[in-house]
SETI-757214 format. One record per residue: x, y, z of N, C-alpha, C in turn; residue in three letters. Coordinates in steps of 0.2 Angstrom, whole numbers, plus 5000, padded with zeros to 4 digits. Layout:
BEGIN
XYZXYZXYZALA ...
! end
This chain:
BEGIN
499351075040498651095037498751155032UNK 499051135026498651205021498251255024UNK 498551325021498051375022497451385015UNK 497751375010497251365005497351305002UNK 496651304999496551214993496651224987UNK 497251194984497151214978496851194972UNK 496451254968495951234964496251224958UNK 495851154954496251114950495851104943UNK 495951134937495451114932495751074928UNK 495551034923495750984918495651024911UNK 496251034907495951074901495951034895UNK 496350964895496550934890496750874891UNK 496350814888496550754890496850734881UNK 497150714880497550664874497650594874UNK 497250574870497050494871497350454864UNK 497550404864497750374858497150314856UNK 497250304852496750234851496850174844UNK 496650114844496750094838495950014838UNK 495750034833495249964830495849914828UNK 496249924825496449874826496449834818UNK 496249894813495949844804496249944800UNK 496349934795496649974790495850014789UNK 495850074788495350124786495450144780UNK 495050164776495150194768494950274770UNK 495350314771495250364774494950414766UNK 495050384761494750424755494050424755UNK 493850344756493050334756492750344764UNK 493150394769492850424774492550484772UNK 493250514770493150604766492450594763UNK 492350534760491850574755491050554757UNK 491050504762490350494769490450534773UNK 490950584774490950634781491350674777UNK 490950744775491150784770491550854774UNK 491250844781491450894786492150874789UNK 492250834787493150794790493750834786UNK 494350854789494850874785495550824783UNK 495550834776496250764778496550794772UNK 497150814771497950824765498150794768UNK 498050744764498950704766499550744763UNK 499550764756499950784756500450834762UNK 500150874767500550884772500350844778UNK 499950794780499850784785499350724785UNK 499650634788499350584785498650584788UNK 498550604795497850594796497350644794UNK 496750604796496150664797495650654801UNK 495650724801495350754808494550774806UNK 494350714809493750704813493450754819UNK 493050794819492850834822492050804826UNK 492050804832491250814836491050864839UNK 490350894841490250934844490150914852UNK 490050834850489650834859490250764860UNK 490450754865490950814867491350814863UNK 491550884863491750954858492650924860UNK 492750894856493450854853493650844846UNK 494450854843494350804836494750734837UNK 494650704833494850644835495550644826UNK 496150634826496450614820496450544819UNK 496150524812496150434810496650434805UNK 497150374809497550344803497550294798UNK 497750304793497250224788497650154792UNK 497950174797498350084803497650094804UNK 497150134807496550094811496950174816UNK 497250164820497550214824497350274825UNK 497150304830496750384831497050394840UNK 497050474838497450514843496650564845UNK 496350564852495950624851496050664857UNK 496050714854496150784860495550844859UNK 495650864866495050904868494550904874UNK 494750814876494350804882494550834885UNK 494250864892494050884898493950814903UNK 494150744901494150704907494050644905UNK 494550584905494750524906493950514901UNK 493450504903493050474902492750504896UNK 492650574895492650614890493050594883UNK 493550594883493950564878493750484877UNK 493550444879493450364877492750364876UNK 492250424877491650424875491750474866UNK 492150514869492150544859492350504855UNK 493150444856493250384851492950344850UNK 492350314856491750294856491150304851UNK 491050374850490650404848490950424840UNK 491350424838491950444832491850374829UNK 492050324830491950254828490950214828UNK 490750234831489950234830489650274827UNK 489950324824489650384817490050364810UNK 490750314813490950284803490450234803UNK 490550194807489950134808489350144804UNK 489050194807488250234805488350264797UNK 489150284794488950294789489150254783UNK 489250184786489350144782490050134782UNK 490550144784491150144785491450064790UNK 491650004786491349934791491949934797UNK 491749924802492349944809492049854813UNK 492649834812492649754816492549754824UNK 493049784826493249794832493149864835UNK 492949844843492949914847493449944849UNK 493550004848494050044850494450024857UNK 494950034856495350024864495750084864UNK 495850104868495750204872496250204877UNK 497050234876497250244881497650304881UNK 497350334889497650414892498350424889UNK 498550454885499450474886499350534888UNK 499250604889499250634894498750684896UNK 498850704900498350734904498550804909UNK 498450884905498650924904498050974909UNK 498351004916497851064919498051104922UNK 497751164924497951214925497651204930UNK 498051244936497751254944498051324947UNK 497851344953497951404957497751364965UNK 498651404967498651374973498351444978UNK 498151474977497751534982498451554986UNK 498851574984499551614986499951624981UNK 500451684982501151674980501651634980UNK 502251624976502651574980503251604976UNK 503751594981504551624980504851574975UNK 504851594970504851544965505851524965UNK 506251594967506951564967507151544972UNK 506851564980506851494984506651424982UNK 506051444979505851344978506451304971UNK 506651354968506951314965507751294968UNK 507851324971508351304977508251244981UNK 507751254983507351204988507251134986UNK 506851144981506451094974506951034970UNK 507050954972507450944968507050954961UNK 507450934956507150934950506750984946UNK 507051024949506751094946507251164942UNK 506851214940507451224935507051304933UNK 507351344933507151434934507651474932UNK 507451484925507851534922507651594921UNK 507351644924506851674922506851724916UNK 507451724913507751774907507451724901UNK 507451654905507151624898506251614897UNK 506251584904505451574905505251614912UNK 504551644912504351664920504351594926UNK 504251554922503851484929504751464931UNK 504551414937504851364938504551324935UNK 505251274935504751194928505251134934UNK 504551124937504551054942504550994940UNK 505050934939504950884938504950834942UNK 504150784943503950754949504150684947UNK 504150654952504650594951503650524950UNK 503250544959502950514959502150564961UNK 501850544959501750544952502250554947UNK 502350544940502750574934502350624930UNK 502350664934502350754930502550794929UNK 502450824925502850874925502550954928UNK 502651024931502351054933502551134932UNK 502551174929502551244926502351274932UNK 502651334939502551344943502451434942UNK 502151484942502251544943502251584949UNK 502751614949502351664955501951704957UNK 501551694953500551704956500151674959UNK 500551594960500351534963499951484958UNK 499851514952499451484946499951414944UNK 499751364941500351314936499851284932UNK 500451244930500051184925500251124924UNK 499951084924500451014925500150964919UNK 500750944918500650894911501050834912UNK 500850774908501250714908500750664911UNK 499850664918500050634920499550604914UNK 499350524917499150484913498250474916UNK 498450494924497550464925497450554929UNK 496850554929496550594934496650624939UNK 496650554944496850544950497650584948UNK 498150554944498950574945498850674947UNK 498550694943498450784943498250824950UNK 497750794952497650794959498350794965UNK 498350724965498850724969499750754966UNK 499750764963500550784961500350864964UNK 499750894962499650954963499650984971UNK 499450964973499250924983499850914987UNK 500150864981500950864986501450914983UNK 501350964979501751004975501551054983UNK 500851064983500651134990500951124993UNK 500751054996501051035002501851035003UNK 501951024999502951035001503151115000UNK 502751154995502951234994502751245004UNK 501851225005501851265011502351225017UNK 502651175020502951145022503751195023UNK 503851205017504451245014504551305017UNK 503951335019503751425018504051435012UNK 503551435006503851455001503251504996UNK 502751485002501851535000502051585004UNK 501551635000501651705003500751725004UNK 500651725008499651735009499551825010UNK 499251865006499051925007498651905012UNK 
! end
């Protein structure tokens, strides 16, 4: 049994998406004057919401990338919400969006220290250089995450796809540190 629960927040979900029909991304700029778009460096544009506080990038394939959810559901409501304000501004959209997680970025604290050059001893798939980086950089098989570890017991864990994968990568990361003895509890 764990001596502490590790708290886990979601800071960043990254969603791709595609309608599936070509966009005229000129006769967007000029229905939504608050959008940013140079192609000359950069082919998409970025679409901005307030609620929820995300941008969405639209490529003229139909295809959009949006970041800044806070959660799975979060991100399929701003692409939702992104494609129902071109709709609304006259901009003609056939097809409903289809919204899949690519990944899923959070920081967490495991309420301990932890001997980061034992666990990387310990840890397969792990890798601690500390002249290059502070963490240890854990590479989890199952889940597929990847996990930045500090020795203040804080990390951050990226790659997964769902929710659920963050939770538990993070819970079986504890559990094997505390199993280890590789927490240090003041």
């Amino acid at each position: 049994m764990p001596q502490t629960k590790p708290i886990v927040s979601i800071e960043n979900v990254v969603a791709s998406a595609t309608i599936e029909q070509r966009l005229d991304l000129t006769e967007i700029t000029k229905k939504f004057p608050d959008t940013e778009w140079n192609p000359e460096q950069f082919p998409g544009l970025v679409f901005r919401i307030k609620s929820p506080k995300t941008a969405t990038l639209i490529f003229s394939s139909g295809k959009m990338v949006c970041t800044g959810g806070k959660s799975e559901e979060m991100a399929v409501k701003a692409v939702n919400s992104v494609v129902a304000q071109l709709k609304k501004g006259g901009i003609k959209i056939k097809n409903n969006a289809v919204v899949t997680v690519q990944n899923i970025v959070a920081s967490g604290n495991l309420g301990g220290k932890i001997h980061l050059e034992q666990a990387a001893r310990v840890l397969p798939r792990s890798m601690y250089e500390p002249e290059q980086f502070p963490g240890l950089i854990h590479r989890m098989l199952d889940p597929k995450t990847v996990v930045l570890l500090f020795a203040s017991g804080k990390l951050v864990c990226t790659g997964a796809k769902k929710e659920s994968d963050v939770y538990r990568s993070v819970n079986n990361l504890h559990n094997t540190l505390e199993d280890k003895k590789l927490m240090i509890y003041d």
